[in-house]
C-alpha positions in Angstrom: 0.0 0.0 0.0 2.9 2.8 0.9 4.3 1.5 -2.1 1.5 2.1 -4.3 0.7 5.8 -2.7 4.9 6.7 -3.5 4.9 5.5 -6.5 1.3 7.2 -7.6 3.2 10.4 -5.6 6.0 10.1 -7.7 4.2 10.2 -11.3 1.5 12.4 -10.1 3.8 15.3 -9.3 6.1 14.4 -12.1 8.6 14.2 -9.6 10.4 11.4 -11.5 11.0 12.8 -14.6 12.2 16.2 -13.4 14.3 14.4 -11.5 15.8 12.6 -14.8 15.6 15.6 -16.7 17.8 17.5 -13.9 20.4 15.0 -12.6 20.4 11.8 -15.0 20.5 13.8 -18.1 24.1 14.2 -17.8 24.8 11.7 -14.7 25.2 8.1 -14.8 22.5 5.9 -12.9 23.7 2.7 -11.8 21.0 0.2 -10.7 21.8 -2.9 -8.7 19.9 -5.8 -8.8 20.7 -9.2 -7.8 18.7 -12.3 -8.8 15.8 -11.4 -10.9 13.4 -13.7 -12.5 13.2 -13.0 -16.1 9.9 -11.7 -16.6 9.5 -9.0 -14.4 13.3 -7.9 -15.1 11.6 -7.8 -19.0 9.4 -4.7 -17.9 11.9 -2.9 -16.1 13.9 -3.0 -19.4 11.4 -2.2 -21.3 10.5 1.1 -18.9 14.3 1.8 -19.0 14.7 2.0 -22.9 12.1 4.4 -22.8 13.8 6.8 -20.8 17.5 5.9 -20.7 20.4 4.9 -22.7 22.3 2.1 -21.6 26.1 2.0 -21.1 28.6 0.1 -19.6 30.9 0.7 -17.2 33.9 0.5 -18.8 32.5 3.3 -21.0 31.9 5.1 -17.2 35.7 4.5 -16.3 36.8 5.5 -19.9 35.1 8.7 -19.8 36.5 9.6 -16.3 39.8 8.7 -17.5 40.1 10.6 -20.5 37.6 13.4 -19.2 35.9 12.9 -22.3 32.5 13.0 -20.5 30.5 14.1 -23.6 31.3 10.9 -25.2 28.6 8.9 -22.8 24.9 9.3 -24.3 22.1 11.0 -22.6 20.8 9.6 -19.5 23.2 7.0 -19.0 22.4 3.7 -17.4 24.2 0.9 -15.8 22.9 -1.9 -15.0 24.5 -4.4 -12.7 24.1 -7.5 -10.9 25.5 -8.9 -7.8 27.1 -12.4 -6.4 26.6 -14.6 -9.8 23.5 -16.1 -8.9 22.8 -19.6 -10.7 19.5 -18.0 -12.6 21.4 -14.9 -13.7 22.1 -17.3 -16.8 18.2 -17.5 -17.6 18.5 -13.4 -18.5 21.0 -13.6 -21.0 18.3 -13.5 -23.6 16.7 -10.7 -22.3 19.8 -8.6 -21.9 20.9 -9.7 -25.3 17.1 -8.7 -27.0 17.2 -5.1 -25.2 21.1 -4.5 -26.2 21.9 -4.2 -22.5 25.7 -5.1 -21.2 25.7 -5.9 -17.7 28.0 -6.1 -15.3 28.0 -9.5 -13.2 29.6 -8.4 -10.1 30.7 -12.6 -8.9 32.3 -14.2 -5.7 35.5 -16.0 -6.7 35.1 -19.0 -4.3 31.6 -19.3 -4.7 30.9 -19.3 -8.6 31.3 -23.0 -9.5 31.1 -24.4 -6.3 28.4 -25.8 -4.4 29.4 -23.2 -1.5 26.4 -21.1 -0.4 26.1 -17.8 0.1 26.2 -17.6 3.7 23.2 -15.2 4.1 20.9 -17.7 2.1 21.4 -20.6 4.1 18.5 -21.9 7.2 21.5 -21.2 9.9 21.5 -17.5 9.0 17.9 -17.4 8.9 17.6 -19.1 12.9 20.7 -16.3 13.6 19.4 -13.4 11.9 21.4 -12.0 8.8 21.5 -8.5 10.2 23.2 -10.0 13.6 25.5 -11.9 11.3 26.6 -8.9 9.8 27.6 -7.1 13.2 30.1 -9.5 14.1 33.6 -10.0 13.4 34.3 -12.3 10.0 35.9 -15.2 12.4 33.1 -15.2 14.5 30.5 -15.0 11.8 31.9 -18.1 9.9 32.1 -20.0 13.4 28.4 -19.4 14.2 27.0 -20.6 10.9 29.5 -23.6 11.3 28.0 -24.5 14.4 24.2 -23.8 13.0 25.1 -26.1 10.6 26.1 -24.1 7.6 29.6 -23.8 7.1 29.8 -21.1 4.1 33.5 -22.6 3.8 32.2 -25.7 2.8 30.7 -27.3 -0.3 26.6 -27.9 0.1 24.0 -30.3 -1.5 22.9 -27.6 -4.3 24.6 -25.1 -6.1 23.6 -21.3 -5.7 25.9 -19.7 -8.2 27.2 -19.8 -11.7 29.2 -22.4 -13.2 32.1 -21.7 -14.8 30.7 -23.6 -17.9 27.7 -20.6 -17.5 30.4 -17.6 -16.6 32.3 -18.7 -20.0 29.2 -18.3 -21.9 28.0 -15.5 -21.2 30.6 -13.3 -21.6 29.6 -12.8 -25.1 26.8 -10.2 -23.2 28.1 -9.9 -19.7 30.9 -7.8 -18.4 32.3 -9.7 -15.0 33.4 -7.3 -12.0 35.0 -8.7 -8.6 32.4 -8.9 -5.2 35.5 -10.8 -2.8 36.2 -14.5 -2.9 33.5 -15.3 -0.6 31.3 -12.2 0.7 32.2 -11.6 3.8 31.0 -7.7 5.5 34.9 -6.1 4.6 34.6 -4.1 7.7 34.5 -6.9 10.0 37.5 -8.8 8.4 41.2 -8.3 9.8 43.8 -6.9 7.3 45.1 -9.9 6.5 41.8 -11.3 5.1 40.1 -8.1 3.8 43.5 -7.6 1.4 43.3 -11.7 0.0 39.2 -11.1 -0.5 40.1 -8.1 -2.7 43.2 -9.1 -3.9 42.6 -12.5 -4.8 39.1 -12.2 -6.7 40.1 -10.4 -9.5 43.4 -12.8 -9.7 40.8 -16.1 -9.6 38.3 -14.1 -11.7 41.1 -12.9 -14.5 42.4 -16.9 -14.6 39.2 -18.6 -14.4 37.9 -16.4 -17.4 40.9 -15.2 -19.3 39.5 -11.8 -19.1 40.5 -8.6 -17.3 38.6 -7.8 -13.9 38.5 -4.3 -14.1 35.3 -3.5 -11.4 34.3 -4.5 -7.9 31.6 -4.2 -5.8 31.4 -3.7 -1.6 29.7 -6.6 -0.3 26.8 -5.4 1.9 27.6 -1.6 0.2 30.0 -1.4 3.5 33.3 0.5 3.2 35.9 3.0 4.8 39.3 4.4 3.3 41.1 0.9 3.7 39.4 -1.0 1.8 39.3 1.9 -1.1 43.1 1.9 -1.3 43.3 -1.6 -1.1 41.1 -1.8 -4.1 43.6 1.5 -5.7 46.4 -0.6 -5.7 44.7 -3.9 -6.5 44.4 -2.5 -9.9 40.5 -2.0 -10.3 39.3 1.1 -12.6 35.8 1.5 -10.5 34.2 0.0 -7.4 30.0 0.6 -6.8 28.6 1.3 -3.4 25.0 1.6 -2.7 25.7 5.0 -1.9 22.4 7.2 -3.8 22.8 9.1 -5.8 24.2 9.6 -9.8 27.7 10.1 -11.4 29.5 13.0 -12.3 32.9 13.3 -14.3 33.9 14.4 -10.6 32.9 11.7 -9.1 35.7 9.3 -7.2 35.8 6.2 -9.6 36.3 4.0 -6.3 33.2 5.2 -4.7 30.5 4.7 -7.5 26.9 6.0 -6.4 24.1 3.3 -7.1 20.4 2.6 -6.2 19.1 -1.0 -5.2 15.9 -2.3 -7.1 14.0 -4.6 -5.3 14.5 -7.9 -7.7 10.4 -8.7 -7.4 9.9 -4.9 -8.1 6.5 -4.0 -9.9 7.4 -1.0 -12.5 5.7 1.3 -10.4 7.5 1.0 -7.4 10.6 0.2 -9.4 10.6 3.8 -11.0 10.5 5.4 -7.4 13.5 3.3 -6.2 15.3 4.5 -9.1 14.9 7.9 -8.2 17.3 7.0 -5.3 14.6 8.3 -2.6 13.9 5.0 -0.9 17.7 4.6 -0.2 18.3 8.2 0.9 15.3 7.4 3.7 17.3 4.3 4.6 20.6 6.0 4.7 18.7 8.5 6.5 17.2 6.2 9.2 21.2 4.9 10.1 22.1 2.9 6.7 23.1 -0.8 7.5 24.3 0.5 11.0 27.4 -2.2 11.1 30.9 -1.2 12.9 34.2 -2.3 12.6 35.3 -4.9 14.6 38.4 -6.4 15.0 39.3 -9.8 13.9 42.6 -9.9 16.0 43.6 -8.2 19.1 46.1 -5.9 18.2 44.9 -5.3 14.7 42.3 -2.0 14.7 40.6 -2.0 11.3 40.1 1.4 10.4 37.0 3.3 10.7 
């Protein structure tokens, strides 16, 4: 119901498309989605093309780079996606139909295993994902262990991409780094936050042959370590879930993005592009998680 009033809000006033007009017209939205099923992710194309034009991101980094931000079209729009989920390969099609390059944003040590991802697994349910999340990485891994869901372990069923899958699609897909194995970066030790960055786009760039150029924060978290850790790494961009759109002045390391709910109707879908759903959540305190350390001795920086 609040979704319906917003979204009738948003068109109503013509809110939205000022909005566009104003700040997309020249600045590059980046949308985030994760595992959407084909069909609904056919409308949101289709209510995209209408009012975008879609780019990728290495046109994003190349027109930073060069300062040759003219050369990106009107209302640019990236789409990306995160972790490799296994029924990203069903929107291939799609993508390929609506001449849309994505950007896969994948997990090292997950794609082509039977590893899960830690936060879709019944331990993290009976914990609580959010608790999970608030707790240093050791400790994190231990609890689901002793739940019953070691996410260092291979499972029964696959969550992710195959490799077989990754290969394929790179004919439509751009693949980014999102660490080997997802943990909340701010909770990790040096040590371990350096090999999850490090390391992906290493795995990624052997597995596939192809440069890793992008990466993603896991959980959108971040703080000035992890950004120069991802500087010298190599990486051209990294996206946040910071709001907001892209400016030639923009830091390439600290992309702006809005979420889209992956079950999204258009309606609501066109207010959370408008970035004010996340600004009320960054609003209300954001995620809320703190650093903790992993070893005594070893601050992680705020």
């Amino acid at each position: 119901m609040k979704q319906a009033l917003a979204a009738g809000i948003v068109r109503w006033t013509g809110f939205g498309a000022l909005q566009r007009f104003l700040f997309a017209r020249r600045g590059v939205s980046i949308v985030v989605y994760h595992d959407p099923d084909p069909d609904i992710l056919r409308q949101h194309l289709a209510w995209y093309t209408e009012r975008y034009s879609f780019t990728t991101l290495d046109a994003v980094a190349d027109a930073m780079e060069t300062g040759r931000w003219g050369d990106l079209p009107p209302y640019p729009l990236v789409i990306t996606l995160d972790d490799g989920h296994k029924n990203n390969a069903k929107l291939e099609p799609l993508f390929r139909e609506f001449g849309v390059r994505p950007t896969i944003y994948l997990c090292s040590r997950i794609v082509g295993t039977t590893r899960p991802y830690w936060w879709k697994t019944p331990a993290a349910d009976r914990i609580g994902t959010e608790t999970l999340k608030r707790v240093s990485d050791p400790e994190r891994r231990r609890r689901l262990a002793e739940a019953g869901n070691d996410p260092d372990r291979e499972a029964g069923t696959r969550q992710s991409l195959t490799w077989d899958e990754v290969h394929r699609m790179a004919k439509t897909f751009d693949y980014g780094a999102h660490t080997r194995t997802h943990p909340i970066l701010l909770q990790c030790d040096e040590r371990r936050c350096t090999d999850e960055i490090v390391f992906c786009k290493t795995e990624l760039e052997e597995a596939t042959g192809l440069p890793c150029r992008h990466f993603a924060f896991p959980n959108g978290d971040f703080s000035e370590r992890e950004v120069e850790l991802i500087r010298r790494a190599g990486y051209r961009t990294a996206r946040t879930i910071e709001p907001g759109w892209n400016s030639a002045k923009t830091d390439p390391l600290r992309l702006k993005a809005v979420p889209i709910t992956d079950d999204a109707s258009v309606a609501w879908m066109s207010v959370q592009v408008t970035g004010i759903p996340a600004w009320l959540r960054k609003l209300k305190g954001g995620s809320g998680v703190k650093p903790v350390a992993d070893v005594p001795g070893q601050p992680i920086p705020a």
